[in-house]
One Martini backbone bead per residue (centre of mass of N, CA, C, O) as a GRO file, in nm:
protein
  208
    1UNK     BB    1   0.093   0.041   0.025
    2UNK     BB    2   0.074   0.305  -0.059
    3UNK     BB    3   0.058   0.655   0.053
    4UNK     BB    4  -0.096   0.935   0.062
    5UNK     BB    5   0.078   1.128  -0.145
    6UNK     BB    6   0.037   0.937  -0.374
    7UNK     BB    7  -0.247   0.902  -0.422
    8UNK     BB    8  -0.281   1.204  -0.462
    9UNK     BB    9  -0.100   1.232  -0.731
   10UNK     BB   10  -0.252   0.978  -0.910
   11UNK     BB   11  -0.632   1.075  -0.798
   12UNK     BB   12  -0.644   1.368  -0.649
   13UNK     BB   13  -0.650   1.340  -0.374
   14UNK     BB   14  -0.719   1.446  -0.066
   15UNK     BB   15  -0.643   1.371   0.234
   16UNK     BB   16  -0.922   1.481   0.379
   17UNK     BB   17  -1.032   1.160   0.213
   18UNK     BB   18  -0.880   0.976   0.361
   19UNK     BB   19  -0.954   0.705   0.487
   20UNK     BB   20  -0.882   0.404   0.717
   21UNK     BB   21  -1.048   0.276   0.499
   22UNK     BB   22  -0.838   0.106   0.196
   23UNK     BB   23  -0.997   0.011  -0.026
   24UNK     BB   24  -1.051   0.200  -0.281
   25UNK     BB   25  -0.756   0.271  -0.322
   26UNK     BB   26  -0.632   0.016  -0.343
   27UNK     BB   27  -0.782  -0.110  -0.568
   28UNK     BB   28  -0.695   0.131  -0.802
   29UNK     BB   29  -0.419   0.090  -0.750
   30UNK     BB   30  -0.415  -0.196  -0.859
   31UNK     BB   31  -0.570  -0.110  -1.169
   32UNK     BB   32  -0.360   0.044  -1.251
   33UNK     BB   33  -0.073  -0.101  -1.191
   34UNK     BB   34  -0.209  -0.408  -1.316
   35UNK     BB   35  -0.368  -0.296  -1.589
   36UNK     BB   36  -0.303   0.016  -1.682
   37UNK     BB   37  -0.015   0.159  -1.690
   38UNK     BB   38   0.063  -0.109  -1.963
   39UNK     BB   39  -0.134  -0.052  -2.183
   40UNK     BB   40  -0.180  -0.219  -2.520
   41UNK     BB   41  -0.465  -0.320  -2.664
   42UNK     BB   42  -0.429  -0.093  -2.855
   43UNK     BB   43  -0.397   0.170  -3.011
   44UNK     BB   44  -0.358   0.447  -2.847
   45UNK     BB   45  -0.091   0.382  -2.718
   46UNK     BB   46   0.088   0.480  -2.946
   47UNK     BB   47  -0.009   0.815  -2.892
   48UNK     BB   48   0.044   0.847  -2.566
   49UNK     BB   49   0.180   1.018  -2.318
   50UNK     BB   50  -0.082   0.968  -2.112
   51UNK     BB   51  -0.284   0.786  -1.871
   52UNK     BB   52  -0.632   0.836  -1.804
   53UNK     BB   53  -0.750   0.727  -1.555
   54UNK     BB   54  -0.846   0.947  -1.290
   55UNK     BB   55  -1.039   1.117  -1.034
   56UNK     BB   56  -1.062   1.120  -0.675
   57UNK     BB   57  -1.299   1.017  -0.486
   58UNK     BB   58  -1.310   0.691  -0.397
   59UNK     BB   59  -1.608   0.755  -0.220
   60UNK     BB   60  -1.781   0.844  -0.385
   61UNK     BB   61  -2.156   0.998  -0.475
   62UNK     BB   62  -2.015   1.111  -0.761
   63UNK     BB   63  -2.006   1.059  -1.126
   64UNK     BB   64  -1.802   1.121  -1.421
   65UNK     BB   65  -1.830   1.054  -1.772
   66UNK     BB   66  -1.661   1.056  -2.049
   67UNK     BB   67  -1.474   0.971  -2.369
   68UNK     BB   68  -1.160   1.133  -2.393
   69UNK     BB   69  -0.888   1.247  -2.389
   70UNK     BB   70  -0.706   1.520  -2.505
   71UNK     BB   71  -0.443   1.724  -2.492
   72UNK     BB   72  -0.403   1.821  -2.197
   73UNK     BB   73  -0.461   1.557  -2.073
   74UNK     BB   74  -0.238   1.372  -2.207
   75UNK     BB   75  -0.030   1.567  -2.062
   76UNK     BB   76  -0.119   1.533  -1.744
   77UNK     BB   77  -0.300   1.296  -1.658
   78UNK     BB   78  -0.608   1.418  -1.668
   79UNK     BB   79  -0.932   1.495  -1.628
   80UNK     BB   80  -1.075   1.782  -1.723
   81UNK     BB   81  -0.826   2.048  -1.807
   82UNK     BB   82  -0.961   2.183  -2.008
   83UNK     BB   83  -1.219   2.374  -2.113
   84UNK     BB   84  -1.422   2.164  -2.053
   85UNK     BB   85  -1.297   2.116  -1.762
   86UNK     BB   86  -1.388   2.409  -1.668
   87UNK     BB   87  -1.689   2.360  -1.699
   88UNK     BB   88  -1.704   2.135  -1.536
   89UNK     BB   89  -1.618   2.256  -1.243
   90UNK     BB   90  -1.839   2.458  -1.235
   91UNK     BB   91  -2.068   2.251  -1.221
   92UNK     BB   92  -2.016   2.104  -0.989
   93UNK     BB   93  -2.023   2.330  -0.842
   94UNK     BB   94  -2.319   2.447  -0.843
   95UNK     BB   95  -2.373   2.114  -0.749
   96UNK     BB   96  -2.202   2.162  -0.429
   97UNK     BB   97  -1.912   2.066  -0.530
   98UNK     BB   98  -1.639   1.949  -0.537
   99UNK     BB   99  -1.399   1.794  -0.717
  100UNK     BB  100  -1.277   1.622  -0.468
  101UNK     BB  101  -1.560   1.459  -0.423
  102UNK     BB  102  -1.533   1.347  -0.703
  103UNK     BB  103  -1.553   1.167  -1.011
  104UNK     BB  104  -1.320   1.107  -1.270
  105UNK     BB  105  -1.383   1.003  -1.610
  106UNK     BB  106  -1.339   0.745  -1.903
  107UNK     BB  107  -1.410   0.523  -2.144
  108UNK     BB  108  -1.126   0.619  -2.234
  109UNK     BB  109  -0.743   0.672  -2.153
  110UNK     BB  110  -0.678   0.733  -2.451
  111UNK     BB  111  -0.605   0.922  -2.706
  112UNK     BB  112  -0.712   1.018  -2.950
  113UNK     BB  113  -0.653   1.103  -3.252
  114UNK     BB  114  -0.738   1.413  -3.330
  115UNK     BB  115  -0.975   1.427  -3.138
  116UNK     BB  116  -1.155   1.186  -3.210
  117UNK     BB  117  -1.353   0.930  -3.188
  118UNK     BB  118  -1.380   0.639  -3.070
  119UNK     BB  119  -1.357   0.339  -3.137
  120UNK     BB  120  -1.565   0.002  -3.108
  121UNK     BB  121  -1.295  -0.130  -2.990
  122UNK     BB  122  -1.189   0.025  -2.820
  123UNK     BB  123  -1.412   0.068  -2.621
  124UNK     BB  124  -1.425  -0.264  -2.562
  125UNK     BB  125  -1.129  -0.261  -2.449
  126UNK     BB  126  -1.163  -0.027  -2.215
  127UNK     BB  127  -1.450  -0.057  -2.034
  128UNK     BB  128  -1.360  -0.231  -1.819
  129UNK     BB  129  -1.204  -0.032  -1.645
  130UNK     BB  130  -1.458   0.124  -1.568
  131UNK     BB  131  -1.611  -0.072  -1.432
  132UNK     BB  132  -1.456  -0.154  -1.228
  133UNK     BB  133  -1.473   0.191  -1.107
  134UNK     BB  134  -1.734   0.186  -1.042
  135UNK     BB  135  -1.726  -0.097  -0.862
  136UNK     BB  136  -1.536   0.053  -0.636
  137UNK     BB  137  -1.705   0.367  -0.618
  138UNK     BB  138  -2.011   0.320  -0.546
  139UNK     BB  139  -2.228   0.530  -0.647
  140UNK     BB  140  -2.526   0.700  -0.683
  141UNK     BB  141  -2.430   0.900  -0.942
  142UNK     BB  142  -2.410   0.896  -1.305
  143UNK     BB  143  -2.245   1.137  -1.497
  144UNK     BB  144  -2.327   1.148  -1.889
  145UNK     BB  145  -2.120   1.293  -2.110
  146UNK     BB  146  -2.243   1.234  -2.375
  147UNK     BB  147  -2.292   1.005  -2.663
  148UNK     BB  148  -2.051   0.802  -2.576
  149UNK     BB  149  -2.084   0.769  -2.303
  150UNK     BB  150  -2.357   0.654  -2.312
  151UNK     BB  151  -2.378   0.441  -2.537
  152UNK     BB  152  -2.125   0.271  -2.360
  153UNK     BB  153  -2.296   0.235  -2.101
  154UNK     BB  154  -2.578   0.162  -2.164
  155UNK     BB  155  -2.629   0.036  -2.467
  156UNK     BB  156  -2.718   0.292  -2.676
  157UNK     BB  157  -2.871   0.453  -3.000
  158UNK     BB  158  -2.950   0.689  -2.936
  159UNK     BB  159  -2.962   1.014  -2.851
  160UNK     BB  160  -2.891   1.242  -2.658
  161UNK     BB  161  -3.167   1.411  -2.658
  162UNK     BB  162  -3.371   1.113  -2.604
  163UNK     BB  163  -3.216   1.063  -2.260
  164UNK     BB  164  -3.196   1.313  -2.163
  165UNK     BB  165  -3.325   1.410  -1.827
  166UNK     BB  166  -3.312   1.041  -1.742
  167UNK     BB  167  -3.344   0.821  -1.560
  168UNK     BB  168  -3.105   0.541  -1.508
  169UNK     BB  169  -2.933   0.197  -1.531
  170UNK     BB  170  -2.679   0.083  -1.348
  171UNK     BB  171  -2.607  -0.180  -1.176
  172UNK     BB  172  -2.774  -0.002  -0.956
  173UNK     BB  173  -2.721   0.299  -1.075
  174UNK     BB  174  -2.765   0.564  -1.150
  175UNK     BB  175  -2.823   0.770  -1.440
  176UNK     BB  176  -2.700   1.092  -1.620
  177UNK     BB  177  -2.798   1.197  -1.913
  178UNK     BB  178  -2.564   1.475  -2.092
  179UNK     BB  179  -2.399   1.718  -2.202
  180UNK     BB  180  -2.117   1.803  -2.281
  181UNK     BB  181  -1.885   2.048  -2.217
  182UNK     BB  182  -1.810   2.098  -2.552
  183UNK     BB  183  -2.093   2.131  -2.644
  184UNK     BB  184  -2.137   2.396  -2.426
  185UNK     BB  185  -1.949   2.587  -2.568
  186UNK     BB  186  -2.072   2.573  -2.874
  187UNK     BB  187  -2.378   2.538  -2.726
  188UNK     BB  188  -2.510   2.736  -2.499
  189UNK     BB  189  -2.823   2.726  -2.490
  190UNK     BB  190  -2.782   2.413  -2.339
  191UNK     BB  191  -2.735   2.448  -2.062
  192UNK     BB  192  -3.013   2.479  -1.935
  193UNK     BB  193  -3.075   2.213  -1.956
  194UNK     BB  194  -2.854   2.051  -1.800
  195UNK     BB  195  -2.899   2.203  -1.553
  196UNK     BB  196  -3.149   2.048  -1.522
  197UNK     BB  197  -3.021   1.773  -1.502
  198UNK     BB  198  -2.856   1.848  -1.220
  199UNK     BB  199  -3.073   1.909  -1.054
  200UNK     BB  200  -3.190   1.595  -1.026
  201UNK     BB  201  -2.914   1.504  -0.907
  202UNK     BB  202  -2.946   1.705  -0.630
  203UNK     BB  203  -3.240   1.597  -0.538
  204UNK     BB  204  -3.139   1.322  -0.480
  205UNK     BB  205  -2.843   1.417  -0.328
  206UNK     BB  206  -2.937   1.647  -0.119
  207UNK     BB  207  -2.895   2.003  -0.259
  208UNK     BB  208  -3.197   2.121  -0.230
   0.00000   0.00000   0.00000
């Protein structure tokens, strides 16, 4: 078991997250050391700086999950940390919590080139990772941000216009799909949509 400083570096825990039951810091970091840090099972291995694994509270009540890491993601080795990742962090802060007490994560860990969607071989070579990580932080909800992370997690085909902004359900836990922030960059006046969407999310964990 590395120490609590290591944890803090590699999955952005603050100390003050870190609890006297290491089962899920432990977990994670198992499973980041011995299955995801010298993954080479796609292409996408051959063309990363960085592996972005997640970050965040390894037991959040709140997770987040986007398509996959981008340029500045790729060169930093943390999730949403460009400006998709600035309008992520006011958007966690409007819902109430701190980035550090929720957890983010991503379909795929290496960037795809020229920040392309991953195809569908590479996907499902990387979610059995997420899917770990799910089963790890058992979240009481999470926000699938974007039409990739949602057709991904949920396994539907539906449009995200068609799904946001009622819950579903992952193996026994609630799931709200809504726009990337990446999308809400593009096209500010769906902000309104989201912001509803993350509302029900806010009732859901008594933060209303």
């Amino acid at each position: 078991m590395k120490d609590n400083g290591y944890l803090s570096e590699v999955f952005g825990i603050e100390e003050i997250l870190l609890k006297k039951d290491y089962y899920c810091e432990d977990e994670l970091y198992h499973l980041y050391e011995r299955n995801v840090k010298n993954c080479e099972k796609c292409r996408l291995a051959k063309g990363r700086t960085n592996i972005v694994f997640g970050e965040g509270n390894p037991k959040a009540e709140l997770m987040f999950i986007g398509e996959g890491p981008g340029a500045e993601e790729d060169k930093q080795g943390r999730p949403f940390v460009g400006r998709a990742g600035q309008l992520l962090t006011k958007m966690i802060e409007a819902m109430k919590f701190k980035r550090s007490e929720v957890y983010i994560a991503n379909i795929v860990k290496c960037r795809p080139p020229n920040n392309r969607a991953p195809f569908q071989d590479e996907i499902t070579t990387c979610i059995p990772y997420l899917h770990k990580q799910v089963e790890i932080i058992s979240p009481k909800v999470i926000v699938c941000l974007g039409s990739i992370a949602v057709s991904s997690l949920l396994n539907t085909t539906k449009a995200i216009s068609k799904v946001r902004g009622e819950f579903r359900d992952f193996r026994g836990i609630k799931v709200m799909p809504t726009f990337h922030p990446a999308y809400l960059l593009r096209n500010p006046k769906m902000k309104k949509l989201a912001w509803e969407d993350l509302q029900k999310v806010m009732k859901l964990l008594g933060k209303l």
